[in-house]
Every structure is written in C-alpha cells, then in structure tokens.
C-alpha positions in Angstrom: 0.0 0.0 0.0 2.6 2.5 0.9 4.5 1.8 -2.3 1.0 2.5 -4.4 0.5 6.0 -2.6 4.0 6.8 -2.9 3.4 6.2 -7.0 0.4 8.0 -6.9 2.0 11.0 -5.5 5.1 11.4 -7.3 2.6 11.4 -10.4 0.6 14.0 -8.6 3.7 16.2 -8.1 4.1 15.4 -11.8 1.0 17.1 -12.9 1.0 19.6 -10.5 4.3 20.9 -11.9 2.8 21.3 -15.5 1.5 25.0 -17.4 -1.5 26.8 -16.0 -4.4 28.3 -18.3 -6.8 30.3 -16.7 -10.6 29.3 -17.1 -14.0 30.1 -15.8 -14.6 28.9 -12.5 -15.9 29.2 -8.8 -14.9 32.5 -6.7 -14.4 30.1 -3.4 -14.7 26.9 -2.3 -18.4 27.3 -1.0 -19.8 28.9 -4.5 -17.9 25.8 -5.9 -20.3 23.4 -4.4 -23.4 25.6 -3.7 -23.5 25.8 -7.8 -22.1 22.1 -7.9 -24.8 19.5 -9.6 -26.5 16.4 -7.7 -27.6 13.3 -9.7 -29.3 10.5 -8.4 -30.3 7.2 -10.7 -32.2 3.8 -9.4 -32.4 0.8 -11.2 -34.2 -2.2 -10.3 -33.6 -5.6 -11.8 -35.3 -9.3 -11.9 -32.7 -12.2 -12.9 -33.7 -15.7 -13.2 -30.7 -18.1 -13.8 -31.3 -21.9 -14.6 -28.2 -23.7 -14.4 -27.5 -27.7 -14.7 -24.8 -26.6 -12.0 -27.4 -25.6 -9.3 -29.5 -27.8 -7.4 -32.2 -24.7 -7.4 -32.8 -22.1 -9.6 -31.8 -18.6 -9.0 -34.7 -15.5 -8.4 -32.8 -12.1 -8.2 -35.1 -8.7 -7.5 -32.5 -6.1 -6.1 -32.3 -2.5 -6.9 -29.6 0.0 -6.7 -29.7 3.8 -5.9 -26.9 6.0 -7.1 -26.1 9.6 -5.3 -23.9 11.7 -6.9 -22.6 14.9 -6.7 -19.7 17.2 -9.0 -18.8 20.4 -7.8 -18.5 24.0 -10.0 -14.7 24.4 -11.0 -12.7 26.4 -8.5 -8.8 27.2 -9.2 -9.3 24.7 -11.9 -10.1 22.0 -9.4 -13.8 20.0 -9.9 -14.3 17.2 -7.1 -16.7 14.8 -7.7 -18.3 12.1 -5.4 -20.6 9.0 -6.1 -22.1 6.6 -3.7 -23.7 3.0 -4.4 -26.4 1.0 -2.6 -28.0 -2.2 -3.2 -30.8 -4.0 -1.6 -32.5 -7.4 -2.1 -36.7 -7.5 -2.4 -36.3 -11.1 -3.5 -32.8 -13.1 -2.7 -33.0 -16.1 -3.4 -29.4 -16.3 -5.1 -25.4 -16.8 -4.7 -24.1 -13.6 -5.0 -21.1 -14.6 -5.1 -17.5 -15.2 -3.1 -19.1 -15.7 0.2 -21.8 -13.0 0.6 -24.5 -15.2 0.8 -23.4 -18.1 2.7 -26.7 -19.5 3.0 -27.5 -19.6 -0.9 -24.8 -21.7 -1.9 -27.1 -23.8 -4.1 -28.7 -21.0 -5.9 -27.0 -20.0 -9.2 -24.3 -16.8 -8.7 -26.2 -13.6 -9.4 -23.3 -11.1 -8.7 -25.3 -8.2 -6.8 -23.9 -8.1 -3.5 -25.8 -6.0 -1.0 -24.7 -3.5 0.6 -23.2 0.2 0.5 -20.0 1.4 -1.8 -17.9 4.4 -2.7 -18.1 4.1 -6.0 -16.1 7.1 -7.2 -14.2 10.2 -5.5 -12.2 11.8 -7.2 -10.8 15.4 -7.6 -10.0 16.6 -11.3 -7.5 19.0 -12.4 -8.0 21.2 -16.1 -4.4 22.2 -17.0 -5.9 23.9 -20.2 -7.8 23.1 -23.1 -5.8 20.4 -23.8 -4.3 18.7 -20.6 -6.3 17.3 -17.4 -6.0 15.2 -14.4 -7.3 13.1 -12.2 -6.4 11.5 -8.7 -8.8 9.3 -6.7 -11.6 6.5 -6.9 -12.8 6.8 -10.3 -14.3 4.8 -13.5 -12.3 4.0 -16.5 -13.7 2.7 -19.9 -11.3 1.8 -22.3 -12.3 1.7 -26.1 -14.9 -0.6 -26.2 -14.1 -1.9 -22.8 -12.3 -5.7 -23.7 -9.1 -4.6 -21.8 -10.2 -2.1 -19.1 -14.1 -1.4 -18.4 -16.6 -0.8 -15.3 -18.7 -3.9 -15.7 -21.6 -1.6 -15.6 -24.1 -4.3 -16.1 -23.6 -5.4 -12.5 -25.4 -3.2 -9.6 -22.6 -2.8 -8.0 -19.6 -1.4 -10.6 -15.6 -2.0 -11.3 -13.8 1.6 -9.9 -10.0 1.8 -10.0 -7.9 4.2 -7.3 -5.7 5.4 -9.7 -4.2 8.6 -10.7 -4.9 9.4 -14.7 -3.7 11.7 -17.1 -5.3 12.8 -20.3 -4.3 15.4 -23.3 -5.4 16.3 -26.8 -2.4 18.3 -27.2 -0.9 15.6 -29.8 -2.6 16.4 -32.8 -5.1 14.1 -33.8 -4.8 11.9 -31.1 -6.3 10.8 -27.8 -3.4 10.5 -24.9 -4.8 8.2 -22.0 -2.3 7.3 -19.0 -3.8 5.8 -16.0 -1.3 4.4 -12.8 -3.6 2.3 -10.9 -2.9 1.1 -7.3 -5.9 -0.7 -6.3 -9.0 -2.2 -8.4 -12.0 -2.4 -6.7 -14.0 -5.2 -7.8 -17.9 -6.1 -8.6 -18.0 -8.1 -4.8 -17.3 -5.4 -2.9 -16.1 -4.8 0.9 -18.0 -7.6 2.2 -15.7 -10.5 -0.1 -12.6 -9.1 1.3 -9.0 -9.2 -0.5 -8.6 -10.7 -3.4 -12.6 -11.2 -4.2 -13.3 -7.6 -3.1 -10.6 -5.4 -4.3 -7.2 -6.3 -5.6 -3.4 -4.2 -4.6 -1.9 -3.6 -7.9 0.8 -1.7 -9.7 -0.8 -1.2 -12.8 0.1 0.9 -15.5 -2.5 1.5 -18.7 -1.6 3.3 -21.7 -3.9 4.2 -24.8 -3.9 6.6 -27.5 -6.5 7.3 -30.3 -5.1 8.4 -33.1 -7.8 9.8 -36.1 -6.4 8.9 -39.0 -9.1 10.9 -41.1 -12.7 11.9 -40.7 -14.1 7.3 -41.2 -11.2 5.6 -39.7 -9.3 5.6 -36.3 -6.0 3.2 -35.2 -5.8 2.6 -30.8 -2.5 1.4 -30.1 -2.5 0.2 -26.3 -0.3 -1.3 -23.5 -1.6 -2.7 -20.2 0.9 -3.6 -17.4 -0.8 -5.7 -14.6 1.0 -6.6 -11.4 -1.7 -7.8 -9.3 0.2 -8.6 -6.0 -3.2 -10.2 -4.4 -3.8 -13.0 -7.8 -0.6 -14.0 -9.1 -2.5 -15.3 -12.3 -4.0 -12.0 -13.4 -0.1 -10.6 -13.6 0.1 -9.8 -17.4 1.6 -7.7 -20.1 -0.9 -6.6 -23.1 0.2 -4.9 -25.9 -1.9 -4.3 -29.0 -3.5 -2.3 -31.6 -7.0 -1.8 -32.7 -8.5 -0.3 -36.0 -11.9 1.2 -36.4 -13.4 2.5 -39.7 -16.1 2.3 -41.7 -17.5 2.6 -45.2 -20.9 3.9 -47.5 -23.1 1.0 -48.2 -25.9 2.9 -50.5 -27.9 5.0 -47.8 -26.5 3.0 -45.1 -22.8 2.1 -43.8 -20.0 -0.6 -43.4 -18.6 -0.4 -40.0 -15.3 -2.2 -39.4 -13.0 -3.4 -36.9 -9.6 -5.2 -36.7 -7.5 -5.9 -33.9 -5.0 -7.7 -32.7 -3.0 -8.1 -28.9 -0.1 -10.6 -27.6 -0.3 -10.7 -23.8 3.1 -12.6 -21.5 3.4 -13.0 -17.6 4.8 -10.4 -15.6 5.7 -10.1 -11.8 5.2 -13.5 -9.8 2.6 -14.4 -12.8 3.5 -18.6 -11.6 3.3 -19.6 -15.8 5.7 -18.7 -18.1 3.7 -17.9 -21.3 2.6 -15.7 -24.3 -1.4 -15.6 -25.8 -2.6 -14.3 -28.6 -6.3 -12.0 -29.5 -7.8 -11.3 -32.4 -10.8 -9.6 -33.2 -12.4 -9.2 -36.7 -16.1 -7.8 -37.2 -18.1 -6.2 -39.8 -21.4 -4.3 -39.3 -24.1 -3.8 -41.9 -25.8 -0.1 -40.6 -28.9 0.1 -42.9 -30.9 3.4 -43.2 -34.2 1.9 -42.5 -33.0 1.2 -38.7 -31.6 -2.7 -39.6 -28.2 -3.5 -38.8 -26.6 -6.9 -39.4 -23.0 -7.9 -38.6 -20.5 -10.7 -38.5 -17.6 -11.2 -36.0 -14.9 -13.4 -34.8 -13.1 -13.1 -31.3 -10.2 -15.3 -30.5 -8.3 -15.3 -27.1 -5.5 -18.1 -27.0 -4.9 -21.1 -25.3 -2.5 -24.0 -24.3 -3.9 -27.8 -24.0 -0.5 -28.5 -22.6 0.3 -25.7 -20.6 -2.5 -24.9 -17.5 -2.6 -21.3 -16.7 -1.8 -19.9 -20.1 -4.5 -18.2 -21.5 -5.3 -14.9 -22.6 -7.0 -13.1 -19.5 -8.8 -9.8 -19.5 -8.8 -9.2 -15.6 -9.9 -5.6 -16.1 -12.7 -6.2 -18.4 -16.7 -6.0 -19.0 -16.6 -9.6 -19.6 -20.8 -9.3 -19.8 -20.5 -7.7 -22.9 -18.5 -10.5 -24.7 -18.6 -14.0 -25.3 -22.6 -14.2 -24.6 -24.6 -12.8 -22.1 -24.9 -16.2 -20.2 -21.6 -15.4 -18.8 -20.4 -18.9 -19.5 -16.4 -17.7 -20.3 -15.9 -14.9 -17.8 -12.8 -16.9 -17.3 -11.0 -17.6 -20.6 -10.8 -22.0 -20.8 -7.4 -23.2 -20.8 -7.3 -24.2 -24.6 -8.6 -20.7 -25.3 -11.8 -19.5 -27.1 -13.3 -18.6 -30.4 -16.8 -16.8 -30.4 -17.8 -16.9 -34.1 -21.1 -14.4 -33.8 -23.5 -13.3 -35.6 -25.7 -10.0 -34.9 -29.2 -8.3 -35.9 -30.1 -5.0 -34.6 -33.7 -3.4 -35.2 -34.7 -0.2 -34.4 -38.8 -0.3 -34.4 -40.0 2.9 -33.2 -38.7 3.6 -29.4 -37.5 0.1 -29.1 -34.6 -1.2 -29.6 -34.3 -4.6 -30.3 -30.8 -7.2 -31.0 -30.2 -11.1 -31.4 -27.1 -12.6 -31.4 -25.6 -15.8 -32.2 -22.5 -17.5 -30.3 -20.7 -20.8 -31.8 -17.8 -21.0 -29.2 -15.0 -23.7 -29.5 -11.7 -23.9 -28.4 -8.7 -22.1 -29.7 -6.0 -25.1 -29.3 -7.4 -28.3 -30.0 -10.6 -28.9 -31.3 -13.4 -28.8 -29.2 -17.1 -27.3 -29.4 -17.8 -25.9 -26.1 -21.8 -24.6 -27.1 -23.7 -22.6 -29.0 -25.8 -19.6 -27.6 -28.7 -17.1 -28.3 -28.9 -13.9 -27.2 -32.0 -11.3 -27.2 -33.0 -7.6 -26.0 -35.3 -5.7 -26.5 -35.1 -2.2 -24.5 -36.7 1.3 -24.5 -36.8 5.0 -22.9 -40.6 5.5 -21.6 -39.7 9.1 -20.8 -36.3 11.3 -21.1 -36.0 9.9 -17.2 -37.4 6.3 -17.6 -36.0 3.7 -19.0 -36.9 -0.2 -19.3 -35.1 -3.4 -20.6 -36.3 -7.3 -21.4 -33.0 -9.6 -22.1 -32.5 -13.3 -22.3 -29.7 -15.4 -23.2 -29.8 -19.4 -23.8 -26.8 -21.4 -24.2 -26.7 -25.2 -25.3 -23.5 -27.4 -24.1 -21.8 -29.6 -26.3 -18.9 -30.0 -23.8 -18.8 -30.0 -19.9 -20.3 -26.9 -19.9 -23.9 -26.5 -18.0 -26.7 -25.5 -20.3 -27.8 -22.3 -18.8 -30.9 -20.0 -19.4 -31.2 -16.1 -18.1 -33.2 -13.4 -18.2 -34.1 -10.4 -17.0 -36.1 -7.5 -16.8 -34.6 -3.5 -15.5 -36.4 -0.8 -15.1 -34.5 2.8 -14.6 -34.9 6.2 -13.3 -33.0 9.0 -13.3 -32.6 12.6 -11.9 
C-alpha cells in the first residue's frame, strides 16, 4: 500500500508541476459546491438463472440507488463524489464469493448488498488540452475488452488510480492511467482478493484519427496484481476502427489484434494471442446486421496460459450467459452473428455464439442472445434480455433473463 500511494503522489507532483491556463470557475470553495450538480439514478432488476450446475434455480429482485454529486470548478479544481447501494426485495441467489453463505445452491447472481464508494475523485483542467485526475474513479477503455466498469452489474468496477489525459498531440487521444488498487464487482464484504485487488498497474492508450471514417488505438496494459498471481500480465496491441458507405447505409469495421506474457510473480511462463475481426451492416431503415470473430489463446498443454482480461466487462462479450468470464485453458473462439432493429422507441438485438476452443478442437456450445429495450420518458427507461446457451462439452446448459427498469434525476 505505501508503495502505491508513494506512486500515486510522485505522479501528482508530476501534474502539479505542468502549465497553468486560466478558465471560468468558482470565486471560493463554497460557491464551488453551492453551484455544484447532484444526480441520483435507481435501477431495479429481476434475474432468473437456470443452471444444470445448481441444485435450485436462482430468483434475483434487487435494486440500486446511485447519489452523486460534481462540484463547479474552483482554481481549476472539480471534485466529484458517487455513492452506491443495493438491496434485495427477493434473494434467493449466490451472490457470489461468500456474501451469501446461505445460498450456496442457488445460481451466482453477482449483486452483492450493501453500501459502496463508488467514485471520489478530484480533477484537475491544466488547459484546453491537458487534465487530471487522482482518486476512486471509472475507467472505460475503447470498447471496454481490456479495461471497463462492468456496468451491467449493480454494483460497478472503480480503479484508485491517478490518470492523465491530453489532446495536445494532434489528432490523437493520450490516456495514461497508474492504478494502485482495483475495486472489484463483490465489494467490501468479499474481502481481498474477491473484493478489491493491490496492484501496480500501468495502462496506456492513445486514439489516433487517421481521417474523418477511420481511427487506429494502439494500447499497453501492465498488470501486477500482488493479491492474484495469475492475473499478472503484459498486453500490448492495436486496434482499427473505420467504416464505409453502403448505399444509404454504412459498413462499419474493426480489426484488432494483442499478444499478452506473464509479468511479476505471474506462476506460468507464457505468451497468448487476440484477435478480433467484425463487420457491421448499418442500414438506413433502422436494420443493422453484422459478423464477427473473437479469439483469445490457449495451451492444451500448458495450465494457466490463456489470454486473461482481468480488467474487463466480460458481460459484454462472449454471450450474455456469462459462460467464459474466465477464458478456458485451450482458449476460445466466439464466431457471432448479430441483428439489430430499431422499431419505433425500441430497440431490439439477437445474437448468435458458436464457441470452441482455440487449441485443439473442441465445441464448447452454442448460444442465443436477445434484448429488447426502450426510454418511456427522457427519465425512464426499461429493458427485457435473455440469453440461452446449449453445451456440447462440460459446460452447464444455462438459461437467463431479466427484466430492468431505470430512473433517473
């Protein structure tokens, strides 16, 4: 710990050493927070989970209330604060890690109750060009593979980290984050490592516009996690984004590719590969249709040495049945197909998943995937989602779905 805040410092002193540029702001400290801006946002969620793993099946209601609060700007400083908490109407689930020691033969729903300090962090605007940030925060990496906040989960993914952003290179995106702890999905309540993990962790990321359609990422994540050994990894890669007219409509593209090696007291000596290659079919009429293929590598020889994305929103990848939150040890492939519709105020999606693994030649499952979500109001929102996923390996067949409901002020 005292080596993280010692890092976190000397970056401080860093930033506070850089140019000043004047800007509009608070006279004092007090007119900073009496014209600061409160938010508050509440959403409540039903999850059913039928598992072949479970004895029962799981029955989730809980809700979450979000309090926020960002201050005016005062001698370029903003502060900002965010707190978290979730409560159970129905529980009759494994949330996970020892938080419900009762429910161990319900299904995991991971929603731990209970309260969280979600964010607090104080920001710094060095000019038009240059800002910082030192505290709890949220960080959302490109599309959030790498680095993300699983938002999906009531209670979220926050980083203590110290972060440094600039436009100032022209064209181009600068992200630098120096994280010392990551604060994980389970909370307080699961303790070290479930809860939160002690990390040096350095993330680097940089957008670069390459003209008006298309956009290269080039990217390196350094993970020392000093609390799970396994998660220890060094991720480079690069990621391009693009698209082109298709008559009224438009071909969006992506390609990328990342190699990812042990690090610090990582136990396996290794190296994994990632690839990800995706079309999408944007139609005028509100259809979209696309085709992808993820691949994170594997060993059949070798336990331990698979591509990982500790920092990730795995529930936006690899189907929402959450079957390959950890990445198998011969790897995966997730061939998938997708169809978006936009009919009126909903919006709907399907997908298809045919995952197998990357060394060797297994079939782990197929799975469907479908949403159909809407705003009832500029305040209201609501959301129906299922996913279904058939085994052909030692996988459980496993059905979900849920329905949300969320307000916000």
């Amino acid at each position: 710990m005292k080596r993280n805040m010692i890092g976190l410092l000397s970056a401080a002193t860093v930033l506070l050493a850089a140019p000043f540029a004047l800007a509009e702001e608070a006279g004092s400290i007090g007119e900073a927070f009496t014209a600061g801006k409160a938010g508050a946002n509440i959403r409540a969620r039903y999850e059913h989970v039928d598992s072949d793993l479970a004895d029962e099946d799981a029955n989730a209601l809980t809700a979450r209330l979000r309090l926020n609060f960002k201050t005016a700007q005062w001698k370029r400083m903003t502060a900002f604060a965010e707190y978290d908490y979730v409560f159970y109407l129905v529980s009759d689930f494994n949330s996970g890690f020892g938080t419900s020691p009762d429910k161990t033969d319900y299904p995991l729903v991971a929603d731990p109750k209970g309260a969280d300090l979600n964010q607090l962090y104080l920001d710094y605007q060095f000019d038009d060009e240059w800002k910082g940030r030192l505290g709890r925060q949220r960080i959302l990496l490109d599309n959030q593979r790498f680095v993300g906040g699983v938002g999906w989960r009531q209670n979220e993914q926050t980083y203590d980290a110290l972060t440094l952003t600039t436009k100032a290179i022209p064209r181009t995106d600068f992200f630098y984050s120096y994280v010392g702890y990551v604060r994980r999905i389970f909370g307080e309540r699961a303790g070290t490592p479930a809860g939160k993990n002690n990390v040096d962790t350095h993330l680097l990321n940089a957008k670069v516009a390459l003209n008006d359609s298309w956009s290269v990422t080039p990217y390196y994540y350094y993970i020392n996690n000093k609390d799970i050994a396994g998660f220890s990894t060094s991720t480079a890669g690069i990621r391009l984004t693009g698209g082109l007219k298709a008559g009224e409509g438009k071909v969006n593209l992506v390609a990328e590719f990342a190699t990812q090696s042990d690090v610090a007291d990582n136990p396996v000596s290794y190296d994994a590969s990632y690839y990800n290659l995706g079309a999408t079919w944007a139609m005028a009429n509100g259809l979209s249709l696309g085709l992808a293929y993820e691949s994170l590598g594997g060993d059949a020889s070798i336990a331990g040495a698979q591509f990982r994305t500790p920092l990730a929103t795995l529930h936006a990848f690899q189907g929402w049945a959450d079957l390959f939150l950890v990445t198998p040890p011969e790897g995966v492939n997730d061939l998938f197909a997708t169809i978006k519709y936009k009919a009126g105020n909903w919006n709907l999606t399907g997908v298809y998943h045919d995952f197998s693994s990357e060394a060797g030649s297994s079939d782990y499952g197929t799975e469907f995937d479908l949403s159909a979500g809407t705003k009832l109001s500029e305040r209201y929102g609501i959301l129906f989602k299922g996913a279904f996923f058939s085994s052909d390996s030692s996988y459980p067949d496993v059905t979900k779905y849920w329905i949300m409901f969320t307000a916000s002020y």
